[in-house]
C-alpha positions in Angstrom: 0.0 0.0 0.0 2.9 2.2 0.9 4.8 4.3 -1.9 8.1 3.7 -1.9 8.3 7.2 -2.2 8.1 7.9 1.9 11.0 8.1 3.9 10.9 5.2 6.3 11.6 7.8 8.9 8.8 10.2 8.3 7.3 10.8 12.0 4.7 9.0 13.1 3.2 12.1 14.7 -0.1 12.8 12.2 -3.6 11.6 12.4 -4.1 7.9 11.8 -6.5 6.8 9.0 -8.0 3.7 8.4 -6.9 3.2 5.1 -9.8 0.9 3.7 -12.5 3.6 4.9 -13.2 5.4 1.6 -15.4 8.6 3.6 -12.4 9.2 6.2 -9.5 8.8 3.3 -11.4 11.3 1.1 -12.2 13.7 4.2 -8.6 14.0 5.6 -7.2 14.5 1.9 -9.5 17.0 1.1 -8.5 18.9 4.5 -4.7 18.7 3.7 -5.9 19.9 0.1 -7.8 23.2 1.3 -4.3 23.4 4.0 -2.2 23.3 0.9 -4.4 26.1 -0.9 -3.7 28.4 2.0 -0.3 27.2 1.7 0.4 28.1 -1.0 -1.2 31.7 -0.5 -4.5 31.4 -1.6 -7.5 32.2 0.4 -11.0 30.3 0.2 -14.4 32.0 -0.8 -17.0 31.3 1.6 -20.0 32.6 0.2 -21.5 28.9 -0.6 -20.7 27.9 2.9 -22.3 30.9 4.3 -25.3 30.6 2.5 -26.1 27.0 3.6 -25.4 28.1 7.5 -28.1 30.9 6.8 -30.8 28.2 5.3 -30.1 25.7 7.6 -30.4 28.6 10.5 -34.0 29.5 9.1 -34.9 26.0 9.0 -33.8 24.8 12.4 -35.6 28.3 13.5 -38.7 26.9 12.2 -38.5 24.0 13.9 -37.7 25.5 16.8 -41.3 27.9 16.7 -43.0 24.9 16.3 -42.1 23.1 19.6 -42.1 26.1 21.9 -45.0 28.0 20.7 -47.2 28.1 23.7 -50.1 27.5 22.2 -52.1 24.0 22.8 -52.2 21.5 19.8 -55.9 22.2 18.1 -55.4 26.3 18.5 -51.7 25.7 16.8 -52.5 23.8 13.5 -52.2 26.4 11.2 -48.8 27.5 13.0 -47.3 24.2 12.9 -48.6 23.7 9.6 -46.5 27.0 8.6 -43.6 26.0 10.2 -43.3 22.5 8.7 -43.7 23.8 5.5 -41.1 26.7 6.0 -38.7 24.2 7.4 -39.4 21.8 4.2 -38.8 24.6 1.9 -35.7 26.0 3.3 -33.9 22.5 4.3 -34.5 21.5 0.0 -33.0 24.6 -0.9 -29.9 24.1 1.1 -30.3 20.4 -0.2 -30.5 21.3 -4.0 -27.2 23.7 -3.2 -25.6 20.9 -1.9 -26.8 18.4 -4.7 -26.9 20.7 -7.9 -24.8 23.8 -7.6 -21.5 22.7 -5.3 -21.5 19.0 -6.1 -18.1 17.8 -6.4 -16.6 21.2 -5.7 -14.5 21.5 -2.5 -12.8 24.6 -2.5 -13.5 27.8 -4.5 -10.3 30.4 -3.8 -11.1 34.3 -4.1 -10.4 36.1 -7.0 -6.4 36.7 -7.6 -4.4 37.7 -10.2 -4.6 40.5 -12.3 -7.4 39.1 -14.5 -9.3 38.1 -11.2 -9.3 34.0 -11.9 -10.5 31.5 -9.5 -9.3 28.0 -8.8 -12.2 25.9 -8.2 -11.1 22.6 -6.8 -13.5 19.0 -7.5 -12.5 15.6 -5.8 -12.8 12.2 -6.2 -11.8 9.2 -4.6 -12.4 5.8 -6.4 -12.6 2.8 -4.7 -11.0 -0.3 -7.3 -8.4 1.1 -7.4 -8.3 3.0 -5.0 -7.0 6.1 -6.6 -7.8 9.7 -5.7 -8.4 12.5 -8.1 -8.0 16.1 -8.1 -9.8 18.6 -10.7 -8.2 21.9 -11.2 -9.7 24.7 -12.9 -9.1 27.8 -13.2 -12.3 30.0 -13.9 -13.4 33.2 -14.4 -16.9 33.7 -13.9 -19.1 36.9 -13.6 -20.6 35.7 -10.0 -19.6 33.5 -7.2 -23.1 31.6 -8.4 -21.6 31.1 -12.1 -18.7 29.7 -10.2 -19.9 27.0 -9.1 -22.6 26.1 -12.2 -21.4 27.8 -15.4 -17.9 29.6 -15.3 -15.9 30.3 -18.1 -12.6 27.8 -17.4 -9.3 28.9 -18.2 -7.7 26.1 -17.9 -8.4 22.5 -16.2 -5.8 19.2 -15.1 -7.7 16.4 -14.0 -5.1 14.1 -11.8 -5.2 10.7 -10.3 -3.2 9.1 -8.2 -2.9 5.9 -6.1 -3.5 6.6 -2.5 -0.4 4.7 -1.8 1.4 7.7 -2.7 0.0 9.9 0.3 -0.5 7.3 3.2 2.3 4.8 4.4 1.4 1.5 6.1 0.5 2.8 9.3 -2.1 4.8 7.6 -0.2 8.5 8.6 -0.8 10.9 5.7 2.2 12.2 4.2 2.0 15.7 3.4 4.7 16.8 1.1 3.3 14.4 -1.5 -0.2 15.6 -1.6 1.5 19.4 -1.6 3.5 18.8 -4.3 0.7 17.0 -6.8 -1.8 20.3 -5.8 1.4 22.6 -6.4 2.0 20.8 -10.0 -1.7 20.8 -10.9 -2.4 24.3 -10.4 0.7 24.9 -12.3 -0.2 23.3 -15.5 -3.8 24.4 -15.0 -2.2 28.2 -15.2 0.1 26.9 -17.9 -3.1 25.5 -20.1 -4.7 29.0 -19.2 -2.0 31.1 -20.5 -1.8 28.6 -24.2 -5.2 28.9 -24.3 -5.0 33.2 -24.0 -2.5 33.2 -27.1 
């Protein structure tokens, strides 16, 4: 499972990861990714995340209303009615965010660069073999919305790798591999962009 491409003595000091557990492996090297981004100097965009902490917000409110209004059950129908509804509608918006607009995407950087680009970051992680892949692109769109459904890309790498390369036997992540493929990737993806502009 190991790469041969870890030094035997690389400390045994990270987080330890069951290897064959496909959600933990893709959560902790999608962390390390968004690390890496701010690594390497970018800063994230939060404005998707902060949209589904506002619906979810309304909708939990709703549900809150409607087990400490102080009115007795045949007076409050038409108030638990309302807030059932109001919580349906506001927890399938959030839903359809997650679902149809974000999807895959993990990490959406601010604008940078003097024609204002965006690197928009999708994951996979694939289970025989188990390979992980990272999806760079470099977009420009008009709003943070087109960023995440329509944008106008720049320039894309699509990488996969064998998840021996980023964990040794023990299951401790190693780092300076995953840094280096993210580093690479958004380097050609900035390459592509700049063949594709002449």
């Amino acid at each position: 499972m190991a790469s041969p491409d870890i030094p035997k003595e690389f400390p045994s000091t990270g987080v330890h990861i069951n290897t064959r557990d496909m959600k933990q492996l893709r959560h902790a090297l999608d962390d390390r990714i968004k690390a890496g981004m701010e690594m390497l100097g970018y800063a994230e965009d939060n404005w998707m995340n902060n949209w589904k902490m506002g619906l979810g917000l309304v909708a939990i409110s709703f549900a809150i209303i409607s087990h400490v209004i102080p009115v007795p059950f045949p007076k409050n129908r038409m108030i638990l009615l309302s807030c059932a509804i109001g919580y349906c509608i506001f927890s399938s918006i959030m839903q359809w965010l997650i679902s149809y607009v974000e999807k895959e995407v993990i990490y959406l950087s601010r604008p940078s660069g003097k024609d204002k680009h965006r690197i928009r970051l999708q994951t996979g992680l694939t289970p025989s073999p188990a390979e992980y892949e990272v999806n760079v692109e470099l977009v420009r769109p008009p709003t943070v919305f087109a960023a995440f459904r329509h944008p106008k890309i720049l320039g894309c790498v699509n990488k996969k790798v064998s998840i021996g390369k980023f964990f040794d036997e023990r299951g401790i992540l190693f780092t300076p591999a995953l840094d280096d493929l993210l580093a690479k990737a958004i380097k050609e993806a900035k390459d592509a962009a700049n063949k594709k502009q002449k």
